[in-house]
KOLTOR-839148 format. One line per 4 residues: number of its first residue (from 1); their letters; for each residue y, x, z of C-alpha. Coordinates in pm, 1 decimal, m for minus. Each point is the difference from the previous one (the first is absolute). Last residue first. Layout:
N
NUM = a = Y,X,Z ~ ...
END
This chain:
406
406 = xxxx = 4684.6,2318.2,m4304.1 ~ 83.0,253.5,269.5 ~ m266.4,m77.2,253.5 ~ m296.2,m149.4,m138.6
402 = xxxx = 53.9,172.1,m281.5 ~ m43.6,325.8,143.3 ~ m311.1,m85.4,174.4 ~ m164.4,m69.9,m381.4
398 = xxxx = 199.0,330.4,m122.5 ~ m246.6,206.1,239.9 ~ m289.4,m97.4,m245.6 ~ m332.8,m68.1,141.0
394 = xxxx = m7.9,m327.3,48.4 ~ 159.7,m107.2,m358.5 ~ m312.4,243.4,m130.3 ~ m251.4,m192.6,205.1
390 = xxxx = 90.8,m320.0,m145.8 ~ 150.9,m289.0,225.6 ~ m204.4,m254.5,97.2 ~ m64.1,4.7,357.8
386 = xxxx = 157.9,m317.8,60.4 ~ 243.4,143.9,250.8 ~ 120.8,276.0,m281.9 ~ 5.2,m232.1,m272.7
382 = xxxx = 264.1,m246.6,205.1 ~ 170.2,301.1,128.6 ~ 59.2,65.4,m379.9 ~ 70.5,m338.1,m125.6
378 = xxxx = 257.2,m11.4,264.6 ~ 128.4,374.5,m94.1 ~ 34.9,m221.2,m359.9 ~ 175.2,m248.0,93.9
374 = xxxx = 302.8,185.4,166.5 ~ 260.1,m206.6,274.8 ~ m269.7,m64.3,281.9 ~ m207.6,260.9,m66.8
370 = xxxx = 279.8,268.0,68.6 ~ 113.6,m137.1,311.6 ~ m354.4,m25.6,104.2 ~ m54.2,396.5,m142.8
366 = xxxx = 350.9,84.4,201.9 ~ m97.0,m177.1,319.0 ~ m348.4,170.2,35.8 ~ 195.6,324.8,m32.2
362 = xxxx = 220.8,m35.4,229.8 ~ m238.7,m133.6,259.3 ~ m204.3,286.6,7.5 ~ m338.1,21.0,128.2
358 = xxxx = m145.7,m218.1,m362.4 ~ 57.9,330.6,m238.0 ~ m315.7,113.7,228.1 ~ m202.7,m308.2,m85.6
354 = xxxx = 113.1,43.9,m361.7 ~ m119.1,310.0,12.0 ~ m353.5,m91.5,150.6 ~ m43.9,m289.4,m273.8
350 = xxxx = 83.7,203.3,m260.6 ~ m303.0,217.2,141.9 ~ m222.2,m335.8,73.7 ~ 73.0,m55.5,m400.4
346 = xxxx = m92.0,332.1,m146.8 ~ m294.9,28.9,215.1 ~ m142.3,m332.1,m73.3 ~ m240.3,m7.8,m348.1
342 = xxxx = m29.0,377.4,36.2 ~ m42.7,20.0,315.6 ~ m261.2,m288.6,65.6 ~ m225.2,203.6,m328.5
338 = xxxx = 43.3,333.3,205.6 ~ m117.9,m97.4,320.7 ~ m307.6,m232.8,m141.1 ~ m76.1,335.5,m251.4
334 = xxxx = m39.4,157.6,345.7 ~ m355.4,m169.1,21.4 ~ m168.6,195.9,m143.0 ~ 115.8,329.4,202.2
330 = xxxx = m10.2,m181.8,322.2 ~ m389.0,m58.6,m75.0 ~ m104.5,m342.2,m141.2 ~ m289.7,170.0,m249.6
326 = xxxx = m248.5,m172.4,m115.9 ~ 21.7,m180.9,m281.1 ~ 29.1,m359.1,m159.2 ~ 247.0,m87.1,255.0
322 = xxxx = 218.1,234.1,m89.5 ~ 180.1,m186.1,m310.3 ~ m14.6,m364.0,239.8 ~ 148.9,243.0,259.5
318 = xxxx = 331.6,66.4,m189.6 ~ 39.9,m265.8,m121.3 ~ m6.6,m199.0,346.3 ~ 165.1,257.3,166.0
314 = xxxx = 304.3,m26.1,m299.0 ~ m11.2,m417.7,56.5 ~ 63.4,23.1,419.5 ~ 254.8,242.7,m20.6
310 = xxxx = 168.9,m274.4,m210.7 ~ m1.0,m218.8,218.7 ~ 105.6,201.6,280.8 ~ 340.4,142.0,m217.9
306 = xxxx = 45.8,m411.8,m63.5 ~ m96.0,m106.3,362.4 ~ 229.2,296.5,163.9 ~ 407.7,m86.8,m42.7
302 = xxxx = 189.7,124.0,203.8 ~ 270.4,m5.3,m191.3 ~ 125.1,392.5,13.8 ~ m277.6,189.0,127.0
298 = xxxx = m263.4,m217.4,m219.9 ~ m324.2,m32.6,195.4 ~ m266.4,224.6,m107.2 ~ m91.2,191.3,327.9
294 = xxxx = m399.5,32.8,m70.1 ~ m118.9,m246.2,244.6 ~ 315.9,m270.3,m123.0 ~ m182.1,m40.1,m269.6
290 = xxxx = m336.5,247.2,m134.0 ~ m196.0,300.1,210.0 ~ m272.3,104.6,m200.8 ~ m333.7,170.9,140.7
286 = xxxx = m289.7,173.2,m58.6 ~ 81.4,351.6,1.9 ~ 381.3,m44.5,24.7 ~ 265.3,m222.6,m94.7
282 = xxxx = 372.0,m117.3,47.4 ~ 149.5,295.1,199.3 ~ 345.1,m93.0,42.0 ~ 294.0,42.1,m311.2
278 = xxxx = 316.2,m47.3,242.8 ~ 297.6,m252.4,m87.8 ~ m239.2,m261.4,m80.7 ~ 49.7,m159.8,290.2
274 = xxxx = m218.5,m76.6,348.3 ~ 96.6,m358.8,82.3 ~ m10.3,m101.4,409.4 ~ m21.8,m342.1,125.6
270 = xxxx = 225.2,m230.6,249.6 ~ 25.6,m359.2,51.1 ~ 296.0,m241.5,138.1 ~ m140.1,m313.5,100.0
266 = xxxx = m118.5,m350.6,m80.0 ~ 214.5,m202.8,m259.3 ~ 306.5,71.5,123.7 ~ 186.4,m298.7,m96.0
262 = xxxx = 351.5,m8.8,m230.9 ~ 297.0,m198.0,112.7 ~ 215.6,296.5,m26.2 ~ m182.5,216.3,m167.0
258 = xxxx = 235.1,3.2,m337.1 ~ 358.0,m3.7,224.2 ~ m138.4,297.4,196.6 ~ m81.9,250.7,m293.9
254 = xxxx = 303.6,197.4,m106.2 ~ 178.7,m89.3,390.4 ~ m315.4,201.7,122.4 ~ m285.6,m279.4,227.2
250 = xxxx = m272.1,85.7,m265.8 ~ 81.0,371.9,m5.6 ~ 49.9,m4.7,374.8 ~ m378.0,m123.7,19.7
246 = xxxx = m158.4,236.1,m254.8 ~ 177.6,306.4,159.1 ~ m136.8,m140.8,374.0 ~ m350.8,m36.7,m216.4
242 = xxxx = 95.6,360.0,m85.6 ~ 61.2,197.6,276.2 ~ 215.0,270.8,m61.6 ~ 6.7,383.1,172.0
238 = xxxx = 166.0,119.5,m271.4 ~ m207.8,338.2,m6.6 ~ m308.5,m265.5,m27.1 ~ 114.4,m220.5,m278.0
234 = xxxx = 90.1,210.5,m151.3 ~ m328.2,192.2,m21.8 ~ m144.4,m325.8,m59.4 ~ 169.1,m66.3,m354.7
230 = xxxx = 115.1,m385.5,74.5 ~ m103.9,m383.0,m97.4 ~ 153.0,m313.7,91.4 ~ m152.7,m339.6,m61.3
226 = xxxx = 48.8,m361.9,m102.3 ~ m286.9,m227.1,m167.1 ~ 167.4,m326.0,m64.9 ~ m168.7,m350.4,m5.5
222 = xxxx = 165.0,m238.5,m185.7 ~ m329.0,m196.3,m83.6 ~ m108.1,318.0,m208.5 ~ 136.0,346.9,99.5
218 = xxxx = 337.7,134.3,m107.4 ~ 23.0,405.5,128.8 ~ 285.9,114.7,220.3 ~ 6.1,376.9,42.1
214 = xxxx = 231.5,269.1,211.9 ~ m21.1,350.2,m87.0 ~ m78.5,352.4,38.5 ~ 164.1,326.6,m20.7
210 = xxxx = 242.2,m164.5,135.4 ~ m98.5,m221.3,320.0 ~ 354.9,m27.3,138.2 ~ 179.7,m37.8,m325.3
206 = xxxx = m220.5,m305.6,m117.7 ~ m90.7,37.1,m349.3 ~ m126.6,m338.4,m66.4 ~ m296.6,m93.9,m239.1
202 = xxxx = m48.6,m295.2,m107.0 ~ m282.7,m150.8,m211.9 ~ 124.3,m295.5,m271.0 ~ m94.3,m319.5,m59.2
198 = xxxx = 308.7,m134.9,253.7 ~ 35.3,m56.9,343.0 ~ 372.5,m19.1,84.2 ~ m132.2,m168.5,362.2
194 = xxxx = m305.2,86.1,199.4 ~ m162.3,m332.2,191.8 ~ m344.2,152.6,58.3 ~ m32.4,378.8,137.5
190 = xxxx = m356.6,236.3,m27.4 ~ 65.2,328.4,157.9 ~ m70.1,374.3,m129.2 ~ 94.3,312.4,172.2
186 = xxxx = m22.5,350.5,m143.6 ~ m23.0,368.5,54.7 ~ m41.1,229.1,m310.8 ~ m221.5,320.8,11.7
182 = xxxx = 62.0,338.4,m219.5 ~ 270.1,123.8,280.9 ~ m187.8,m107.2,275.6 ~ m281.3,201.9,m92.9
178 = xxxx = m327.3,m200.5,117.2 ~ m296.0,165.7,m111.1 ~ m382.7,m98.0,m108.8 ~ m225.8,254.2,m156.7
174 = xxxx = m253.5,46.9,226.6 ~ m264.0,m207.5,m165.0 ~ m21.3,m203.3,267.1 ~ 355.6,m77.3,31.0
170 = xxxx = 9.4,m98.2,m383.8 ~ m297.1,m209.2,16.6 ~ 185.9,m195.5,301.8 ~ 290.6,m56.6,m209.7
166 = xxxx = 271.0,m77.4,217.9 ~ 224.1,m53.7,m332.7 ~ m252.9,m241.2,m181.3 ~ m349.6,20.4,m7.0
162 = xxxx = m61.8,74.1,m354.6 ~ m241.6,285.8,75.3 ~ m282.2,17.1,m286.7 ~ m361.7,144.5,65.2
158 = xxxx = m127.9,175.4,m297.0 ~ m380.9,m0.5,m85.9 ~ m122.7,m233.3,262.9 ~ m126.4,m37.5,308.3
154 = xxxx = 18.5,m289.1,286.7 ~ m93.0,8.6,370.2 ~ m38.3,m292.8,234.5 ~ 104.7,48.2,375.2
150 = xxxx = m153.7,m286.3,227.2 ~ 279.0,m73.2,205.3 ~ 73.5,m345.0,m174.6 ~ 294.1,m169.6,m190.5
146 = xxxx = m59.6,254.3,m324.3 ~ m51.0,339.9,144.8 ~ 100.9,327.9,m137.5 ~ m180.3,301.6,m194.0
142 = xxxx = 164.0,167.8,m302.9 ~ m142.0,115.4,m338.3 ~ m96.8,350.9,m167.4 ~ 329.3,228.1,73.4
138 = xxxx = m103.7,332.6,m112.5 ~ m15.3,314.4,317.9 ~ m354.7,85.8,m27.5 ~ m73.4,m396.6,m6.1
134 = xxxx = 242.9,m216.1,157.7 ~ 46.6,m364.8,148.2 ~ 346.1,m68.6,111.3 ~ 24.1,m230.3,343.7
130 = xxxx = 135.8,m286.0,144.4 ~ 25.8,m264.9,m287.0 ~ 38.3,m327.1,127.3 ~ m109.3,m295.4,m200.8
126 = xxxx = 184.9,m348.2,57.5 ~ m53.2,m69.3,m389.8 ~ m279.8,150.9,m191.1 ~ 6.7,m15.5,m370.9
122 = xxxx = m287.7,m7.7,m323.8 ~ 215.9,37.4,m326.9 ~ 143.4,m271.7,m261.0 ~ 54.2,m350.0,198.5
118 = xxxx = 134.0,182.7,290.6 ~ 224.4,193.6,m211.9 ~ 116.5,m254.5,m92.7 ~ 59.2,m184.0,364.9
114 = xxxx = 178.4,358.5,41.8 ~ 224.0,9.3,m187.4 ~ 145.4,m379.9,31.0 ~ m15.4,138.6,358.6
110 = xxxx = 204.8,246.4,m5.6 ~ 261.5,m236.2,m132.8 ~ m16.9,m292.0,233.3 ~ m27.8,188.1,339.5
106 = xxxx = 242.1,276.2,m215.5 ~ 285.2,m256.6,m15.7 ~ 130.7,m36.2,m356.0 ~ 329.4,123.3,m167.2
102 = xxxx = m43.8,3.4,m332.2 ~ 73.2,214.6,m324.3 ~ 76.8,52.3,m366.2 ~ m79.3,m391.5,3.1
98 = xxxx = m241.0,m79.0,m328.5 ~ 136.8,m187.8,m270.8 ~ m255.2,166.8,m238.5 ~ 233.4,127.5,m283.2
94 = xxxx = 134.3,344.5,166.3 ~ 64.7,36.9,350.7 ~ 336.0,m65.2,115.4 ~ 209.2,389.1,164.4
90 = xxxx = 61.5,m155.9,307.4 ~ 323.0,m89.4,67.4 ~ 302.5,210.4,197.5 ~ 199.3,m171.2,214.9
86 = xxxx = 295.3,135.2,135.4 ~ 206.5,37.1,371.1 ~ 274.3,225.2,92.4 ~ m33.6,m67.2,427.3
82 = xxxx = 141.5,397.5,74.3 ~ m380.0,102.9,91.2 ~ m130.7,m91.1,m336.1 ~ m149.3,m347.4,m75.8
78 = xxxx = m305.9,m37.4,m242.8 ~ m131.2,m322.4,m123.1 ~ m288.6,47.0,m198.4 ~ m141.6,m218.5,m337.9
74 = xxxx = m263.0,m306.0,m103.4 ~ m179.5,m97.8,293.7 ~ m294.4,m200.6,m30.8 ~ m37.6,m137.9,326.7
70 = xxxx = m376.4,m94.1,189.4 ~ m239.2,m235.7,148.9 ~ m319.3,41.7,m243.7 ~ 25.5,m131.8,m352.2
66 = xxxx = 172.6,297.3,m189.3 ~ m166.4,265.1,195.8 ~ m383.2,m205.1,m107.8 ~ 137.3,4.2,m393.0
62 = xxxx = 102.2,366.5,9.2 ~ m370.3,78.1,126.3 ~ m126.0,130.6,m309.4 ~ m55.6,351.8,103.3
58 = xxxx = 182.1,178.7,m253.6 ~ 320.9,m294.7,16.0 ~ m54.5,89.8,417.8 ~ 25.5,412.9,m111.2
54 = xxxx = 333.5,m114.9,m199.1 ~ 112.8,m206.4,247.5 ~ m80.6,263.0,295.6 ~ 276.5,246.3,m220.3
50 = xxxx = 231.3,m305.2,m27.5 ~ 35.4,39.3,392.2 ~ m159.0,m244.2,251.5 ~ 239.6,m60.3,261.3
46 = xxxx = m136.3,m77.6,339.9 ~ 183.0,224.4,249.0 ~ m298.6,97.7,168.9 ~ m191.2,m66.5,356.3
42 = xxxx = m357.3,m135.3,m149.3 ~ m102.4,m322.8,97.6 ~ m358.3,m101.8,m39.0 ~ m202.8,m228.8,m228.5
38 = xxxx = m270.5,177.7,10.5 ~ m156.8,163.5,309.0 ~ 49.9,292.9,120.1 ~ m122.4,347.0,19.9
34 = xxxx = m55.0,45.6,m409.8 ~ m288.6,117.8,m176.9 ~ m11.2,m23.8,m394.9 ~ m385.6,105.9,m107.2
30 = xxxx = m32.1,117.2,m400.1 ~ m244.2,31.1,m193.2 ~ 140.5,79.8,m351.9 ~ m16.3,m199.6,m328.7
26 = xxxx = 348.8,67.0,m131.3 ~ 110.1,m344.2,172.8 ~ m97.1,100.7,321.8 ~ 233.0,318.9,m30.7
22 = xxxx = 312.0,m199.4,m125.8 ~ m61.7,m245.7,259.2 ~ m89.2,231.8,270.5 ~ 305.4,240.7,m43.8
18 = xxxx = 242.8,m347.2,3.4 ~ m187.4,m117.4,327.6 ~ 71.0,386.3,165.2 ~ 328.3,m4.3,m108.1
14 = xxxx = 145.0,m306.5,20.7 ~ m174.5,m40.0,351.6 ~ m323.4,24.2,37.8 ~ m97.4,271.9,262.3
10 = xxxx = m295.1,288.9,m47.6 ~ m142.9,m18.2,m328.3 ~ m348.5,92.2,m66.4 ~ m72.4,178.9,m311.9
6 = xxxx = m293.8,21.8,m200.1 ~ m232.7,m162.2,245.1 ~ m303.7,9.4,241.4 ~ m18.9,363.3,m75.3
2 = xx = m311.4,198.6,m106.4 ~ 21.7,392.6,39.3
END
């Protein structure tokens, strides 16, 4: 069979944009497909993780981050449920003065992606994709329309879903699911005129929203990016709305005095995050699911652009080594599932405990207690969030330990 292209990528977000870069620039054809138009907003909490500075360093797009509307933020404040507070910096990164992270809106961040990607592999913006294209049962392309009703159809060797958490490639497919207890409920606003802003991300265990928490994020031009997030089966059996959650978290006594001359800056939004805390179904004959499509957000931070990022670079590898064959069968392209695993599974399972550790308050007070008087559990959560600590460290029981007893 011929095919218009090696792979066509469905959405171009982090993911998808980051798989077409590193697949572009191995000499495939590529397509990147993506319902809107660029710029656009993205509902998100903003911060771009040491993890996506590494793949943007790759990429060579630090340079474009650093000069668009953005923070460099240089640590995390954390507050436990009893008020203790600390702040814990980023581990610095060595000799190139780069910031171990940012926070940057994802109109101006996806689309630094994307307007490379742009330059590097052929793209269609404001395409729909309605349908799957198969033959005897292998994904070959996808059909949709592009600001018409004419329907246009597209083949290629491996089609690539990095449509985001409503993944329509994943629905399609069959494979999509919503269990409350692996999905994350959140709300996201935009605020000007937040006081106490520093360089640093907070996050706020708030006692009413535990195992979840309360974030305020420093944007450029003293903008603020505030949200609340929360396990959805909790949500649920606690019968809690959350942008009612995000408002009395704003007006509590903790909060109040910081928004009190702060502006709204449109409204409350809400999105859903499928975590890590489950391995999904990530490929089959003729497919990859990468992002938030595959479930790869952190459990514990929240955190999806780095895991999507680099879900994004392994299906690149992986199908610039296949492209030279044949065969994109489930079998094939299981190698994809494995490789993701392996460079995430130990992380997104730390993450999961911790998440669980996070639904009681005791608990959460002793480790901030802790980190406030001991360096070195600091330098440990500081490792941990910056997804730099070595496997072994995540793997031994004594690590947990020390968070408590040292």
């Amino acid at each position: 069979m011929s095919y218009d292209y090696d792979i066509v990528i469905v959405g171009a977000g982090p993911a998808g944009s980051t798989c077409a870069l590193y697949a572009a620039r191995a000499g495939l054809r590529v397509l990147l497909l993506d319902k809107k138009s660029f710029p656009r907003d993205k509902i998100c909490g903003d911060a771009i993780s040491g993890k996506s500075v590494n793949y943007l360093e790759e990429l060579g797009l630090i340079e474009a981050v650093q000069q668009s509307p953005q923070v460099a933020v240089n640590g995390i404040l954390f507050s436990a449920p009893n008020g203790t507070k600390i702040t814990v910096p980023f581990i610095p990164r060595e000799n190139d003065g780069i910031s171990p992270g940012f926070v940057c809106r994802r109109e101006v961040y996806d689309n630094i992606l994307f307007q490379q990607a742009k330059k590097e592999v052929e793209t269609m913006e404001g395409f729909k994709v309605t349908e799957i294209l198969r033959n005897k049962g292998t994904v070959t392309g996808v059909a949709g329309v592009n600001g018409s009703d004419e329907m246009k159809n597209i083949t290629a060797k491996v089609v690539i879903g990095a449509d985001g958490y409503k993944s329509m490639i994943s629905r399609k497919l069959g494979f999509y699911e919503h269990e409350p207890k692996h999905w994350v409920v959140a709300t996201r606003a935009y605020y000007q005129g937040v006081t106490e802003m520093t360089q640093a991300i907070e996050i706020h265990f708030v006692k009413d929203v535990l195992p979840g928490y309360f974030w305020i994020f420093p944007l450029e031009d003293g903008k603020v990016n505030v949200g609340i997030g929360m396990l959805h089966n909790e949500l649920k059996k606690r019968k809690i709305s959350l942008p009612e959650a995000h408002v009395a978290a704003v007006e509590s006594p903790y909060f109040k005095e910081r928004f009190k001359d702060a502006e709204l800056l449109g409204k409350i939004s809400g999105w859903n995050l499928p975590v890590g805390s489950t391995q999904r179904k990530v490929h089959g004959d003729g497919f990859l699911l990468l992002g938030d499509a595959a479930g790869l957000i952190d459990p514990f931070s929240g955190e999806g652009i780095g895991n999507a990022m680099c879900s994004g670079k392994i299906a690149a590898e992986l199908m610039t080594k296949l492209c030279h064959g044949s065969d994109f069968s489930a079998a094939r392209l299981q190698e994809y599932d494995q490789k993701l695993w392996q460079e995430l599974g130990d992380e997104l399972r730390t993450s999961t405990m911790l998440q669980k550790l996070g639904r009681y308050q005791p608990l959460l007070n002793l480790v901030v207690n802790k980190a406030a008087k001991n360096e070195e559990v600091r330098t440990l959560i500081s490792e941990m969030m910056a997804g730099v600590t070595p496997r072994k460290v995540l793997l031994n029981p004594w690590t947990y330990l020390r968070l408590l007893f040292m």
